[in-house]
FISE-903179 format. One line per 5 residues: number of its first residue (from 1); their letters; for each residue x, y, z of C-alpha. Coordinates in nm, 2 decimals, always signed. Layout:
N
NUM = A = X/Y/Z  ...
***
This chain:
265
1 = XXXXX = +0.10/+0.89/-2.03  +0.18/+1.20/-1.81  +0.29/+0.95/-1.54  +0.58/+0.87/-1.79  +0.63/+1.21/-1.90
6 = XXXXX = +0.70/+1.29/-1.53  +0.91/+1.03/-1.47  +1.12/+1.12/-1.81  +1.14/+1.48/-1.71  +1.24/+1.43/-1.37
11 = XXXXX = +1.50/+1.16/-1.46  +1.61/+1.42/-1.73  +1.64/+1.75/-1.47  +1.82/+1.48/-1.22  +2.08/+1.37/-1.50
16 = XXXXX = +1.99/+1.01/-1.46  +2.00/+0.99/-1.85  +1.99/+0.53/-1.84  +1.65/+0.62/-1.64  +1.50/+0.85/-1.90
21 = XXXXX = +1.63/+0.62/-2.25  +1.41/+0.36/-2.14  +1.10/+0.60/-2.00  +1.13/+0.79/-2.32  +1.06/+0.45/-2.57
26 = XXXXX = +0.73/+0.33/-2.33  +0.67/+0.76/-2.35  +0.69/+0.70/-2.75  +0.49/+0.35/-2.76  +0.21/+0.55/-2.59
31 = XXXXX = -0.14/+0.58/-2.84  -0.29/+0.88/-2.83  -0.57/+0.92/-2.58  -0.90/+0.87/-2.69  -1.23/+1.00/-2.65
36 = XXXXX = -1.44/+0.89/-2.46  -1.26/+0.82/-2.14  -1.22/+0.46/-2.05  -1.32/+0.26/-1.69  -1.04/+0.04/-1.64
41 = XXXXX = -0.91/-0.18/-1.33  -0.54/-0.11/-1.15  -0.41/-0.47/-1.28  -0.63/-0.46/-1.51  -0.51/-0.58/-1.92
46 = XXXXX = -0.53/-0.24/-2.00  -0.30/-0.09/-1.78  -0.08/-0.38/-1.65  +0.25/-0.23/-1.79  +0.11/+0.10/-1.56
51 = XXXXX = -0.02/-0.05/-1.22  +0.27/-0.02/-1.03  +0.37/+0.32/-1.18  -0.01/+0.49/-1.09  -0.01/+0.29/-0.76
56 = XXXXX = +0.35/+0.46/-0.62  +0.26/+0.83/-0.81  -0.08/+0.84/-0.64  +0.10/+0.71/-0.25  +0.34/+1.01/-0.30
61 = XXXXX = +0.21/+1.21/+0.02  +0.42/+1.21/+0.30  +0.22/+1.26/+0.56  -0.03/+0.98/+0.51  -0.01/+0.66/+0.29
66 = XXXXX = -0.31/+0.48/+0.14  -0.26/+0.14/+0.02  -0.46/+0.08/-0.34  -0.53/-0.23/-0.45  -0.64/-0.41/-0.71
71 = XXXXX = -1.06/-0.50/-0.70  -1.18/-0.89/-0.74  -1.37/-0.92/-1.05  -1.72/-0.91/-0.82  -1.62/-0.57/-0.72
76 = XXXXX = -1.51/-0.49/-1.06  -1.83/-0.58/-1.20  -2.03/-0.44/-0.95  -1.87/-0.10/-1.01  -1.88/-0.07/-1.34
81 = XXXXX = -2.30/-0.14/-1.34  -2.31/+0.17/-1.06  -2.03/+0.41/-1.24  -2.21/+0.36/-1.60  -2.59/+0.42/-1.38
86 = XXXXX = -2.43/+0.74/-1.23  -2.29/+0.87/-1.50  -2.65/+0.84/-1.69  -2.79/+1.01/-1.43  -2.51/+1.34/-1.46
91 = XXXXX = -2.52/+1.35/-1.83  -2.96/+1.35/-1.82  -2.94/+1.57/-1.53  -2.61/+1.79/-1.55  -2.51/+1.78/-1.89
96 = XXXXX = -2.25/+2.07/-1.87  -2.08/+1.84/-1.61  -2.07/+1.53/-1.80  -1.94/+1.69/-2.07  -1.70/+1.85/-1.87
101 = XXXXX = -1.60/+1.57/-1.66  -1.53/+1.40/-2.06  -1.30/+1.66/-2.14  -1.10/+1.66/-1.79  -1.07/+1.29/-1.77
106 = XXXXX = -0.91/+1.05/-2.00  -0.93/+0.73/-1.77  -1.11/+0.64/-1.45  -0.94/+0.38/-1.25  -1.07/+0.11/-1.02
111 = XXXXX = -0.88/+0.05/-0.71  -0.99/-0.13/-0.35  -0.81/-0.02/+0.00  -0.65/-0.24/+0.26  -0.95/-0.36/+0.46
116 = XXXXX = -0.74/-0.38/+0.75  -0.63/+0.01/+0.72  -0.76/+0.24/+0.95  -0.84/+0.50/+0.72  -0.99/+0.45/+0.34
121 = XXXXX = -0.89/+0.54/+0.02  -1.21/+0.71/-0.14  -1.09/+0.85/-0.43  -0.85/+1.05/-0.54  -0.57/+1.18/-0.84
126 = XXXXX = -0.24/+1.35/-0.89  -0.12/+1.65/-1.12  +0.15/+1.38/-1.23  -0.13/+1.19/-1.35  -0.32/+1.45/-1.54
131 = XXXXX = -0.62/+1.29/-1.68  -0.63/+0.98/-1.43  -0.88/+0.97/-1.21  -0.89/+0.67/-0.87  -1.18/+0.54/-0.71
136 = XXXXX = -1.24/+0.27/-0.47  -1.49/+0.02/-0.64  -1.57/-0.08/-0.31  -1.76/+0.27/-0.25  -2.01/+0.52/-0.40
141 = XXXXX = -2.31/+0.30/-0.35  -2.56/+0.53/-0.49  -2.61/+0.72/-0.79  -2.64/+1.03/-0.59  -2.32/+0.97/-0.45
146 = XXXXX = -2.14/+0.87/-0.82  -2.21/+1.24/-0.88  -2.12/+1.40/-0.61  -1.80/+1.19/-0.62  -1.69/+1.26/-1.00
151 = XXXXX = -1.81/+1.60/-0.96  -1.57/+1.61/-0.66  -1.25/+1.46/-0.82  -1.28/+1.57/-1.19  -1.28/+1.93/-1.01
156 = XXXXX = -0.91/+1.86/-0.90  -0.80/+1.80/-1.24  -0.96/+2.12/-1.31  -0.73/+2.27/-1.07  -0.43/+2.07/-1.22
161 = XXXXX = -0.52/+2.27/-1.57  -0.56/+2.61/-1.36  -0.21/+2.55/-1.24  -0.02/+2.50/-1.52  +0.14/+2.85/-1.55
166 = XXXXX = +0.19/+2.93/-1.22  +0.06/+2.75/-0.89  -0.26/+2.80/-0.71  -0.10/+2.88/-0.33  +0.25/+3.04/-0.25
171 = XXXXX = +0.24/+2.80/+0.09  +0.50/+2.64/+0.22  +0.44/+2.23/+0.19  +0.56/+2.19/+0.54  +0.31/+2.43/+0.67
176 = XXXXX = +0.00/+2.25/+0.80  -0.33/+2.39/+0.85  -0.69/+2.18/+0.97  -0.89/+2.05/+0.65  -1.26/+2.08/+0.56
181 = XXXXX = -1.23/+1.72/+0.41  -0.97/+1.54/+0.67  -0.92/+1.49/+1.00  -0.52/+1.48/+0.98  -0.36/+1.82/+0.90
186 = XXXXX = -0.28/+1.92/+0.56  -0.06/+2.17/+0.34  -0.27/+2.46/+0.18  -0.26/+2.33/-0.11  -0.47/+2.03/-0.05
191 = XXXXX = -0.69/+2.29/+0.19  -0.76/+2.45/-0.14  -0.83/+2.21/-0.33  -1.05/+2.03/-0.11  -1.22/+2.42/-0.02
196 = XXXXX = -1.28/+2.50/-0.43  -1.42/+2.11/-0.49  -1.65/+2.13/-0.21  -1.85/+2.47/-0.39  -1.85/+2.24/-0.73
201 = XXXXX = -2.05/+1.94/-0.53  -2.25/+2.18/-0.36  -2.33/+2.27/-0.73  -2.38/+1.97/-0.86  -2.58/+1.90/-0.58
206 = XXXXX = -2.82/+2.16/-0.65  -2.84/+2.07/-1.03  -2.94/+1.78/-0.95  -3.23/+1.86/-0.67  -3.37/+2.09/-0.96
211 = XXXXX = -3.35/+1.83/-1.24  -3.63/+1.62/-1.16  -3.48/+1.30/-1.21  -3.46/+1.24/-0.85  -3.70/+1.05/-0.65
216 = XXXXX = -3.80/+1.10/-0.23  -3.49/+0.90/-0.12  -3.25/+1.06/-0.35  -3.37/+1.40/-0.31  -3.33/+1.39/+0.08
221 = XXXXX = -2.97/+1.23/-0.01  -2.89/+1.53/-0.23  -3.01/+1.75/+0.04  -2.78/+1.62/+0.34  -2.47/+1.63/+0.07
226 = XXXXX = -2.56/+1.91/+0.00  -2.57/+2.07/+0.33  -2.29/+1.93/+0.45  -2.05/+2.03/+0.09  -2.18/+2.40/+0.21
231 = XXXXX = -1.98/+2.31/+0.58  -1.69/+2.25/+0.42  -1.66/+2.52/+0.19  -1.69/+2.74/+0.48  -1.47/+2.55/+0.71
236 = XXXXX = -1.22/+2.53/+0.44  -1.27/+2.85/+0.33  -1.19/+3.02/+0.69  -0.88/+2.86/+0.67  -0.76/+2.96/+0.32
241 = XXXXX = -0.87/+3.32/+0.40  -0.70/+3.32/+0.72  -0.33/+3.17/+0.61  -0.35/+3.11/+0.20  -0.08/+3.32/+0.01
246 = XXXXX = -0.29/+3.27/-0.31  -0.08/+3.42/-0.64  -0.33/+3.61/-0.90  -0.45/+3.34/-1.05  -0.56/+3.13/-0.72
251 = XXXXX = -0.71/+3.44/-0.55  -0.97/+3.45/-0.91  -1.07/+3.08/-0.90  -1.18/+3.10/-0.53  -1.33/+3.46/-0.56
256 = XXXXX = -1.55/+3.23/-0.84  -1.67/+2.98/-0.54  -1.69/+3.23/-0.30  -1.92/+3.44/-0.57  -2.14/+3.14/-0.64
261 = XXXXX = -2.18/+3.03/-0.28  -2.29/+3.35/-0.14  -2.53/+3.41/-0.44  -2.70/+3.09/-0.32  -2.70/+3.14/+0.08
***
């Protein structure tokens, strides 16, 4: 629904008004959202009038392009037994999160990358599609890593709602700095982002270490993510420090992560 709201305003702002008549009837066909979220697959029944619309809104950057693809029904399947396991485990062991994550995220979308591709779509979602959230089905084996990973990108739609009244970072999007969570160069913005979500795994992390409901293997898992979310906060957080203009209300959200990580060094 906010991928056609987009698309309606910006047709609207660009004057392309036989753009927006059609975007505004699918806008007005739209049911309301409903609660719970939904696991659903990119060409999936659900969404087959959206797949091509979430598919070109989430390959919007620039810079880098990430193909997402549609999963065969045994990677579908498989998915869907290791999301539903992994969400269990956050809503025994975190259940702030999960109730959280619920009220961030409307849908959760399956996608697969191009096998060939030298670099991987993990996950990922876009302001434009507030409420969305994209993971490769082909990843997030374990149930410590389902966590980590919707810890990780239900924290950007937290961002998203931060943002709404003014933005986060006064940076340029042509200026570049080195990311915590890349290896290509990226606007502050996305330095940001990736520096505040890599305090809320290093969280979640450590909810779940004292929950109990890991066993030897996990725990040592939750360890190592743990360790290394605590490198990138610190890597990233060099960097925003360094060159972020941050307006009022992104200079409070990361004096919050700063806060909680140094009350836990």
């Amino acid at each position: 629904m906010c991928g056609l709201y987009f698309e309606l305003a910006l047709a609207l702002m660009d004057e392309h008004y036989d753009e927006a008549v059609p975007l505004f009837r699918l806008l007005a066909e739209e049911a309301p959202v409903g609660a719970p979220f939904r696991l659903v697959a990119l060409g999936g029944p659900e969404i087959a009038r959206h797949s091509e619309r979430y598919a070109a809104l989430m390959d919007s950057d620039p810079l880098m392009s990430f193909a997402m693809l549609p999963p065969d029904s045994a990677t579908e399947h498989d998915f869907r037994v290791r999301f539903e396991r992994g969400y269990r485990l956050l809503s025994q062991a975190i259940p702030d999160l999960a109730a959280e994550f619920a009220g961030l995220v409307c849908e959760v979308c399956m996608v697969v990358g191009d096998s060939q591709a030298a670099m991987q779509f993990d996950g990922g979602s876009s302001y434009m599609l507030w409420g969305g959230l994209f993971l490769n089905a082909a990843s997030h084996d374990t149930d410590v890593a389902m966590v980590e990973v919707l810890a990780h990108e239900s924290g950007h739609s937290l961002l998203f709602g931060y943002a709404l009244d003014e933005p986060l970072v006064e940076n340029a999007d042509d200026e570049l700095f080195k990311s915590p969570l890349r290896h290509d160069p990226r606007p502050m913005d996305g330095i940001y982002h990736a520096t505040y979500v890599s305090a809320r795994m290093h969280w979640a992390m450590s909810r779940l270490l004292d929950s109990g409901c890991l066993d030897a293997a996990g725990r040592a898992e939750a360890q190592a993510a743990r360790d290394r979310d605590r490198e990138h906060f610190e890597a990233g957080y060099a960097v925003v420090a360094e060159f972020g203009l941050l307006t009022e209300t992104g200079r409070a959200v990361m004096a919050g992560a700063r806060a909680y990580m140094d009350g836990v060094a």
